[in-house]
C-alpha positions as CSV (number, residue, x, y, z in Angstrom):
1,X,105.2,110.1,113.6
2,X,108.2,110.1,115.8
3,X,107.3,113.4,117.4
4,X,103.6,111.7,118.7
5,X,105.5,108.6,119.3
6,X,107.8,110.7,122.1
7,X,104.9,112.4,122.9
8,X,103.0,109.5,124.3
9,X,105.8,108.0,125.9
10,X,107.0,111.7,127.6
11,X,104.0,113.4,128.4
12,X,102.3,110.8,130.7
13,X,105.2,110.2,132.8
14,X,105.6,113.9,133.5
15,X,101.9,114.1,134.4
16,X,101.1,110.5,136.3
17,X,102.6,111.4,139.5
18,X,101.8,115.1,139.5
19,X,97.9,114.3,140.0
20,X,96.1,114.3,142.9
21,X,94.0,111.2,143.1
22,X,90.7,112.7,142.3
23,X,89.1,110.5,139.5
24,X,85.5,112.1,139.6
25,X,86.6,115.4,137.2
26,X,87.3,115.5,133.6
27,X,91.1,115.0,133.1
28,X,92.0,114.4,136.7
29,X,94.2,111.7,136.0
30,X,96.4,110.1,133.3
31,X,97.8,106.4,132.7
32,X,100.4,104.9,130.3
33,X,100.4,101.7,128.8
34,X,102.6,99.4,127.0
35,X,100.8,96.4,124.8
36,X,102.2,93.4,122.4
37,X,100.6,90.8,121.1
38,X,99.5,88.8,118.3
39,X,96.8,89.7,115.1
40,X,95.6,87.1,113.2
41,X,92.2,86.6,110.6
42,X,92.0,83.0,111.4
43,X,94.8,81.9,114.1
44,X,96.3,80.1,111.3
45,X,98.2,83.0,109.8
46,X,99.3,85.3,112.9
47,X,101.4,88.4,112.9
48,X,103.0,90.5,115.8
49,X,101.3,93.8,116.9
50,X,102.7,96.8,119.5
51,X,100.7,99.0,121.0
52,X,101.3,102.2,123.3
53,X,98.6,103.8,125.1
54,X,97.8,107.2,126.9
55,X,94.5,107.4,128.7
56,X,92.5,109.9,130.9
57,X,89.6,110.1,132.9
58,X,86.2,111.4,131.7
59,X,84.5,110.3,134.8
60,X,85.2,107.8,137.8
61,X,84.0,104.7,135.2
62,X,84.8,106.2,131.8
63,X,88.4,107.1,130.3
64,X,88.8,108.9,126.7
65,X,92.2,106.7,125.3
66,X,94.6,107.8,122.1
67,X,97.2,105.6,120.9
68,X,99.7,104.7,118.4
69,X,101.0,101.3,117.0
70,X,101.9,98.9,114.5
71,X,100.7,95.5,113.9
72,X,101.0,92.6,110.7
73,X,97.8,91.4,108.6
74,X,98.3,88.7,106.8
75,X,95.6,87.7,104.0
76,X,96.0,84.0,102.4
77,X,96.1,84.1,98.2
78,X,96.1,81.8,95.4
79,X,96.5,83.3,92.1
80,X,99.2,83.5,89.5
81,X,100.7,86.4,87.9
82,X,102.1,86.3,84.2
83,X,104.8,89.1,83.3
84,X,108.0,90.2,81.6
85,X,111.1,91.7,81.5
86,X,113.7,93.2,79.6
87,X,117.5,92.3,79.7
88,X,119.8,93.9,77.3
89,X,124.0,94.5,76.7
90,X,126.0,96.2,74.1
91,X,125.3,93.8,71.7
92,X,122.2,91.6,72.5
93,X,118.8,92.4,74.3
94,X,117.0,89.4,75.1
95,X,113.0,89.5,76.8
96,X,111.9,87.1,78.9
97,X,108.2,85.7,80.0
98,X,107.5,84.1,83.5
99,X,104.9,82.9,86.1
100,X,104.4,82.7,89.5
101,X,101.8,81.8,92.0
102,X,100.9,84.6,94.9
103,X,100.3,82.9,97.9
104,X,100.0,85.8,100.5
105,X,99.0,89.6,100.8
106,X,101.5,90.8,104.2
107,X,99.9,94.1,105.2
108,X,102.0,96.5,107.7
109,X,99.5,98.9,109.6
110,X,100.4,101.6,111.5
111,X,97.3,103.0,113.0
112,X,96.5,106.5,115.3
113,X,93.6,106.2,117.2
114,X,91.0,107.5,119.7
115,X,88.5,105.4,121.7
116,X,86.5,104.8,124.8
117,X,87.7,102.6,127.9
118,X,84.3,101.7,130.5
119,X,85.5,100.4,133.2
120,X,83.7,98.0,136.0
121,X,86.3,98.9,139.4
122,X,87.1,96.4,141.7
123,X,90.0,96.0,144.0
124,X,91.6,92.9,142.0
125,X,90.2,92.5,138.9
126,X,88.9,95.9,136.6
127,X,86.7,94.1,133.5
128,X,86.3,96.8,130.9
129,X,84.9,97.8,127.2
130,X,86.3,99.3,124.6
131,X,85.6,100.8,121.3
132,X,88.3,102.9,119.3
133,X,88.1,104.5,115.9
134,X,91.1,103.9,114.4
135,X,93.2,105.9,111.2
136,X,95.5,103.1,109.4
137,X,98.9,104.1,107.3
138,X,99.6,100.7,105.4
139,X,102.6,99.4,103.6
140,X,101.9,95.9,101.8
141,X,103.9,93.1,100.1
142,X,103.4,90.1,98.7
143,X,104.7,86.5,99.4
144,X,105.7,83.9,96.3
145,X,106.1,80.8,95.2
146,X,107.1,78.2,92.1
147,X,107.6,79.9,88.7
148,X,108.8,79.6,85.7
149,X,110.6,81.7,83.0
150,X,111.2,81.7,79.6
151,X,113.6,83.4,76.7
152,X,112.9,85.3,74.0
153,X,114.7,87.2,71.1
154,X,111.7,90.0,70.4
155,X,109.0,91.1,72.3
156,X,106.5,90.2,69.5
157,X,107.1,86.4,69.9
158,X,106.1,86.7,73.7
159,X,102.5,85.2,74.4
160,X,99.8,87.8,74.9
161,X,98.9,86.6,78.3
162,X,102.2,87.3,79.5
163,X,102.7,90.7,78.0
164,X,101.7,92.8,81.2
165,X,103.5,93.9,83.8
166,X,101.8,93.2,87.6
167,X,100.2,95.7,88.8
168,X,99.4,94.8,92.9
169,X,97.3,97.9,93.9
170,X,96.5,98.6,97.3
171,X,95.7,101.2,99.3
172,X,98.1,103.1,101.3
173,X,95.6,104.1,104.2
174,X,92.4,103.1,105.8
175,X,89.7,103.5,108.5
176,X,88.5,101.3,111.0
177,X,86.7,100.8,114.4
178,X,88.1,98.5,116.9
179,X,85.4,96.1,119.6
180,X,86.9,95.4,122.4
181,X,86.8,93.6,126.0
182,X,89.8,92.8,128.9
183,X,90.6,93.6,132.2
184,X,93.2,94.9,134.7
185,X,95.1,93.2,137.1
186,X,95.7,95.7,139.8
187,X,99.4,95.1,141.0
188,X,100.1,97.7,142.9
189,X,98.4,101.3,143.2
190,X,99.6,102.7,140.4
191,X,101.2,99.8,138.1
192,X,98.4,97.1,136.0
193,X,98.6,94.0,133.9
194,X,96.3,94.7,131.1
195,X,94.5,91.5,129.2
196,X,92.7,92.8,126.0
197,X,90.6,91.5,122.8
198,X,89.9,93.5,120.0
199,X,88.1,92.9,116.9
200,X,89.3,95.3,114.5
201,X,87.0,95.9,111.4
202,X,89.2,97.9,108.3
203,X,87.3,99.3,105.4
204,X,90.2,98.7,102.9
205,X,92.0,95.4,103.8
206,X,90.9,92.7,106.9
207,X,89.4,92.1,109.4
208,X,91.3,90.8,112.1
209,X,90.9,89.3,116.2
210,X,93.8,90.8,118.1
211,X,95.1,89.4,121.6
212,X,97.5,91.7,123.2
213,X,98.9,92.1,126.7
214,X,100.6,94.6,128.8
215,X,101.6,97.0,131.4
216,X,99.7,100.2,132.4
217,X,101.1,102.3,135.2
């Protein structure tokens, strides 16, 4: 992961400003972007998102784009969980039964992907679509609240319902496709500020919108 990280960030700098500007081939020209941003189901629960960006040209209106990032899910819950645990000493073991409420799922994605960037040229304003097929690495946790606990000399005299240990399964990786619109701001020649919507659809946790912002050069 670091190695494609430097990658992206190296590679296009050594190459922008070796190219001729000659966007009508295949490959003729590179650009580098930085994003950040916010992701979000509803607006209501919103987490932070990075994006970096390497693009190329597949014709004078159409670039093939790969990038690399990290952005924050975060799905709303309302459900209680009912364990145990086990405490013991030299002399004494004690067992103990609590509950407490989940109230959110906090999912950490890292995603690789690939996509296509169509792009409407103008001298001030570039609008563009994009689509993107996108491989997720996820890490979740879970937010908590309230609770109560209670003491027991033997696990026999603990109630049934509480005699299980949690068991939060999730997966660990995912696919999805991102939908996208924005536009460039054409500063100068070679430097942009990039506005951008997604709509990222994931086949293992949520779907979220994503509004992101940044600097392509």
């Amino acid at each position: 992961m670091k190695n494609l990280m430097a990658l992206l960030f190296l590679v296009p700098c050594g190459i922008l400003f070796a190219q001729e500007e000659n966007d009508s081939n295949f490959f003729s020209s590179f650009e580098w972007g930085a994003y950040g941003g916010i992701n979000s189901k509803t607006f209501s629960e919103t987490g932070g998102t990075f994006l970096t960006e390497v693009k190329t040209n597949l014709s004078s209106n159409l670039n093939l784009k790969f990038s690399l990032g990290y952005y924050r899910s975060i799905k709303t819950e309302n459900y209680t969980v009912k364990t145990y645990s086990k405490f013991s000493n030299d002399t004494t073991v004690h067992f103990y039964a609590g509950e407490y409420d989940v109230t959110k799922t906090n999912y950490d994605v890292f995603p690789i992907s690939i996509g296509l960037q169509y792009l409407i040229k103008n001298p001030l304003l570039s609008p563009y679509i994009l689509f993107d097929f996108n491989y997720n690495i996820i890490s979740a946790s879970y937010d908590q609240s309230g609770g109560n606990i209670w003491t027991y000399s033997s696990f026999d005299q603990i109630p049934d319902e509480y005699k299980t240990k949690p068991n939060f399964v999730h997966s660990d990786h995912s696919y999805g496709v991102n939908l996208g619109i924005g536009t460039l701001y054409h500063i100068a020649p070679k430097l942009n500020l990039d506005f951008r919507y997604f709509y990222k659809i994931d086949n293992k946790t949520i779907n979220t919108h994503q509004v992101i912002v940044g600097i392509s050069i």
